[in-house]
DRENDO-1510 file (C-alpha; in Angstrom, 1 decimal, always signed):
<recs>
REC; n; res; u; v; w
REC; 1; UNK; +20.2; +69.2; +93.1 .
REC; 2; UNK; +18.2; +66.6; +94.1 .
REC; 3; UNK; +19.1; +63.9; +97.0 .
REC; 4; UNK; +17.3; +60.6; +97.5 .
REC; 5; UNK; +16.2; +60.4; +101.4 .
REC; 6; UNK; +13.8; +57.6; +103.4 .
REC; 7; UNK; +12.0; +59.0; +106.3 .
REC; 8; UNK; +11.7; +56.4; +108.9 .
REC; 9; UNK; +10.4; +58.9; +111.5 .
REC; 10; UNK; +7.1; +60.5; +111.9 .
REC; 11; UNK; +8.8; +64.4; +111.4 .
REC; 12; UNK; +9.1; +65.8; +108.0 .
REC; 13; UNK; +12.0; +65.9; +105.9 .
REC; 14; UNK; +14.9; +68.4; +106.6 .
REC; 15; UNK; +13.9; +71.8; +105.3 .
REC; 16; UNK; +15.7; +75.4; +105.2 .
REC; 17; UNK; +14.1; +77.4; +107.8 .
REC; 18; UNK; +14.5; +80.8; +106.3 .
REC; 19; UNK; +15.0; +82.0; +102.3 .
REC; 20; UNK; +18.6; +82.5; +103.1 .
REC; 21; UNK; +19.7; +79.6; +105.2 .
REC; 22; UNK; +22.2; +77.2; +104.4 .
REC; 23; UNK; +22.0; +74.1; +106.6 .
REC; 24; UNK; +18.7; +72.2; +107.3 .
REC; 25; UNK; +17.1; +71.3; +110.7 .
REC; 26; UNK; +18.0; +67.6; +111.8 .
REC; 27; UNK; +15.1; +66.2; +114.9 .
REC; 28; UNK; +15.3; +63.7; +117.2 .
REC; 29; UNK; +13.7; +60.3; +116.3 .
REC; 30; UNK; +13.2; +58.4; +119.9 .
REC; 31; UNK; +10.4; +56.5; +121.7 .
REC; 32; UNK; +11.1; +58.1; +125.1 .
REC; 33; UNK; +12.5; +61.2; +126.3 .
REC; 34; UNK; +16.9; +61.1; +127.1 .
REC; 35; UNK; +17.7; +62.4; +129.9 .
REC; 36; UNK; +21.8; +63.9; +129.3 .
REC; 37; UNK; +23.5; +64.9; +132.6 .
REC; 38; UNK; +26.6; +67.2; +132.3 .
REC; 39; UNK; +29.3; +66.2; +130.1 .
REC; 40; UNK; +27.4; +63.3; +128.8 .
REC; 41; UNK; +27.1; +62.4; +125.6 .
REC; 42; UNK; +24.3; +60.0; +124.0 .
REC; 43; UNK; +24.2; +59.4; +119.7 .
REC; 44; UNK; +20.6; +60.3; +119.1 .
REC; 45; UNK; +19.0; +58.8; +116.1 .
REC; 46; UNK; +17.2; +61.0; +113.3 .
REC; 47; UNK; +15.5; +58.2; +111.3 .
REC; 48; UNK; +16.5; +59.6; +108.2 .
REC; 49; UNK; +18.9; +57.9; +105.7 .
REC; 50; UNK; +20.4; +59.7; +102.2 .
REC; 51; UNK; +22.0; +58.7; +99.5 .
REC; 52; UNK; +24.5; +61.7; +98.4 .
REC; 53; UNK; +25.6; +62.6; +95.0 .
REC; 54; UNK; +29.9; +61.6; +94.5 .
REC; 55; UNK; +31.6; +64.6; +95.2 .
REC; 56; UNK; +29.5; +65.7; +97.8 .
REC; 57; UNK; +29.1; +65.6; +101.6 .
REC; 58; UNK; +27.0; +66.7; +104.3 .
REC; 59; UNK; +28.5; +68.3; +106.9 .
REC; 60; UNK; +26.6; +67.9; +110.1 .
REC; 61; UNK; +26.7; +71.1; +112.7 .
REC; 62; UNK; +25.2; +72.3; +116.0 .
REC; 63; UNK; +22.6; +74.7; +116.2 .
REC; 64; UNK; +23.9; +78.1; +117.6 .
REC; 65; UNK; +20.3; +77.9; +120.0 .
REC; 66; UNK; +20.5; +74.7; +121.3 .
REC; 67; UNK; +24.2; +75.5; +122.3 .
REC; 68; UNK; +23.9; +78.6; +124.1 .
REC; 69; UNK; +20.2; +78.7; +125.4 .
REC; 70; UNK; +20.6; +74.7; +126.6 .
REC; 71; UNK; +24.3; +73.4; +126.6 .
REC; 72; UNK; +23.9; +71.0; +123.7 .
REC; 73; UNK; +26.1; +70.9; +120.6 .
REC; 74; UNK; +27.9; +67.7; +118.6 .
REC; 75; UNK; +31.1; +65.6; +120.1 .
REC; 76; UNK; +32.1; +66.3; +116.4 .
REC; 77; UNK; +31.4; +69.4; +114.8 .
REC; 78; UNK; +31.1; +69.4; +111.4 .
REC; 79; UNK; +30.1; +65.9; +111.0 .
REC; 80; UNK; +31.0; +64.3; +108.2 .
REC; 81; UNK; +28.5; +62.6; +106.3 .
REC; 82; UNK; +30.6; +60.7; +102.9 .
REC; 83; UNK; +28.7; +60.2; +99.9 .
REC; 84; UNK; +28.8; +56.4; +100.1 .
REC; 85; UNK; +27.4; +55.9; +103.8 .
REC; 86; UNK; +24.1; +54.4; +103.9 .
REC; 87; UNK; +23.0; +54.3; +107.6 .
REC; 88; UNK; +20.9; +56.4; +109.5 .
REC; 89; UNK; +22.5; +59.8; +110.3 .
REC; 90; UNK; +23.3; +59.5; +114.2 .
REC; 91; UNK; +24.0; +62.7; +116.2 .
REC; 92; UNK; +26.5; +62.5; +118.5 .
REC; 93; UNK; +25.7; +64.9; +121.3 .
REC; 94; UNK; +26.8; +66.2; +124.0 .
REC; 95; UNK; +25.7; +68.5; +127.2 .
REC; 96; UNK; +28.0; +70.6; +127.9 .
REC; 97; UNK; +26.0; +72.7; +130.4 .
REC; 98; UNK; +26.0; +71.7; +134.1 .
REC; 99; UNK; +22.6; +71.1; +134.5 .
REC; 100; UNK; +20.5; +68.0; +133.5 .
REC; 101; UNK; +19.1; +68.0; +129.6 .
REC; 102; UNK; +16.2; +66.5; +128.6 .
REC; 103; UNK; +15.8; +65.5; +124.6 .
REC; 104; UNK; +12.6; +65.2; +123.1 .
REC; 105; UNK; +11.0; +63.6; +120.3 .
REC; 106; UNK; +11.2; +65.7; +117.5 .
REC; 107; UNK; +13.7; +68.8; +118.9 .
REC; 108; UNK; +15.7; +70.2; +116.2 .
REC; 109; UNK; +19.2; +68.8; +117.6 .
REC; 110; UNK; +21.6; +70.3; +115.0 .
REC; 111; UNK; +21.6; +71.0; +110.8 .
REC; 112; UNK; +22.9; +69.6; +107.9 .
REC; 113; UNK; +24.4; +71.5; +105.1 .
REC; 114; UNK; +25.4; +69.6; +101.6 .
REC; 115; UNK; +28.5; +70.9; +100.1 .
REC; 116; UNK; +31.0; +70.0; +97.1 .
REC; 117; UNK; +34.0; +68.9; +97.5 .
REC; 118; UNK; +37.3; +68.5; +95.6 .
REC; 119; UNK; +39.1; +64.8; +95.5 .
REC; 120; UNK; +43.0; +65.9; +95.5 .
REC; 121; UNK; +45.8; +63.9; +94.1 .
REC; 122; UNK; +49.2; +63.8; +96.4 .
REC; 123; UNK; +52.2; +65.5; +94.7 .
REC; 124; UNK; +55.2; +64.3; +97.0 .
REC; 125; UNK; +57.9; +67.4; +96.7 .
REC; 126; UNK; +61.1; +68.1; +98.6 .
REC; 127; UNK; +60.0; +71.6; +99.5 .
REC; 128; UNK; +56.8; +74.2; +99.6 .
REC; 129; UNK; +56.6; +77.9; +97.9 .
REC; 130; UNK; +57.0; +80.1; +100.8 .
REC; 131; UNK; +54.4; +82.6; +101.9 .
REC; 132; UNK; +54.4; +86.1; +104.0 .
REC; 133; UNK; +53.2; +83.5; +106.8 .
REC; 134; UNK; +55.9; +80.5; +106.4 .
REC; 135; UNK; +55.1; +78.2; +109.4 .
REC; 136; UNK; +54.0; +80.6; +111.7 .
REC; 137; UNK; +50.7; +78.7; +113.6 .
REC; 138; UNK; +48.3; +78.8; +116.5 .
REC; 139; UNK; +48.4; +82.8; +117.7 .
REC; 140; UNK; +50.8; +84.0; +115.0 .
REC; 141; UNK; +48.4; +86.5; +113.8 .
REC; 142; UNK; +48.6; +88.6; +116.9 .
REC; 143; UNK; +45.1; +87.6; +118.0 .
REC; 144; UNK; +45.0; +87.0; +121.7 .
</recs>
C-alpha cells in the first residue's frame, strides 16, 4: 500500500525500525526544546500530514522506551487518525513520571501503525445470542 505524506519537518519520513515491526517512529518537529513537568501534558507537532486510503486508519501509540525509561506516553492511546483528517498529526503527550522531561527536536515520541478497518451497519434487535460469558465484565475472568 502506498500513502501520500508532506514532510514539513527536517526528519525523514516514518520508517519500520526492524524487518518485523509494525508501527513506524513518529519525531518531534519544534524550534526549541519543551520542557514537561509531572503530569503535564503539551500536543507536540510532528510536521507530517497523510492522506489515508477509506477504510483505513492509523492508530497512534506510545513507545514502550519512552514510557518506561522516561515517563512519557500519549493522553490517548491508540490515537486515532480517520482517513479523512488532513492536518498535521499532533501528539498529545503526557509525563507521567515525577521528574521534569525535556523533549527534543527530533526524539522519536511515539509510532504509528496503519490498519483496516470494517464500517458496520446497526441491526436494532430486542435481545443478544448468549455466550459462556453473558454480561459478566471487568474481573470476571478470575484475573486479579
Amino acid at each position: 500500500m502506498t500513502i501520500k505524506i508532506i514532510n514539513a519537518s527536517h526528519h525523514p519520513l516514518p520508517a519500520y525500525e526492524t524487518k518485523g515491526a509494525a508501527g513506524m517512529d513518529l519525531r518531534a518537529f519544534i524550534a526549541e526544546s519543551i520542557s514537561l513537568k509531572p503530569m503535564e501534558r503539551k500536543l507536540i507537532s510532528t510536521g507530517l500530514f497523510i492522506e489515508i486510503p477509506f477504510g483505513y486508519e492509523a492508530q497512534i501509540r506510545p513507545r514502550s522506551g519512552m514510557a518506561i525509561k522516561r515517563g512519557l506516553t500519549l493522553v490517548n492511546s491508540p490515537g486515532t487518525i480517520d482517513s479523512d483528517y488532513r492536518g498535521e498529526l499532533c501528539l498529545p503527550i503526557i509525563n507521567l513520571s515525577t521528574e521534569i522531561q525535556i523533549i527534543n527536536d527530533g526524539d522519536r515520541l511515539a509510532q504509528m501503525v496503519i490498519t483496516k478497518h470494517e464500517i458496520v451497519e446497526w441491526r436494532l434487535a430486542e435481545t443478544l445470542v448468549d455466550s459462556e460469558r453473558g454480561g459478566n465484565g471487568f474481573g470476571s475472568s478470575g484475573i486479579k
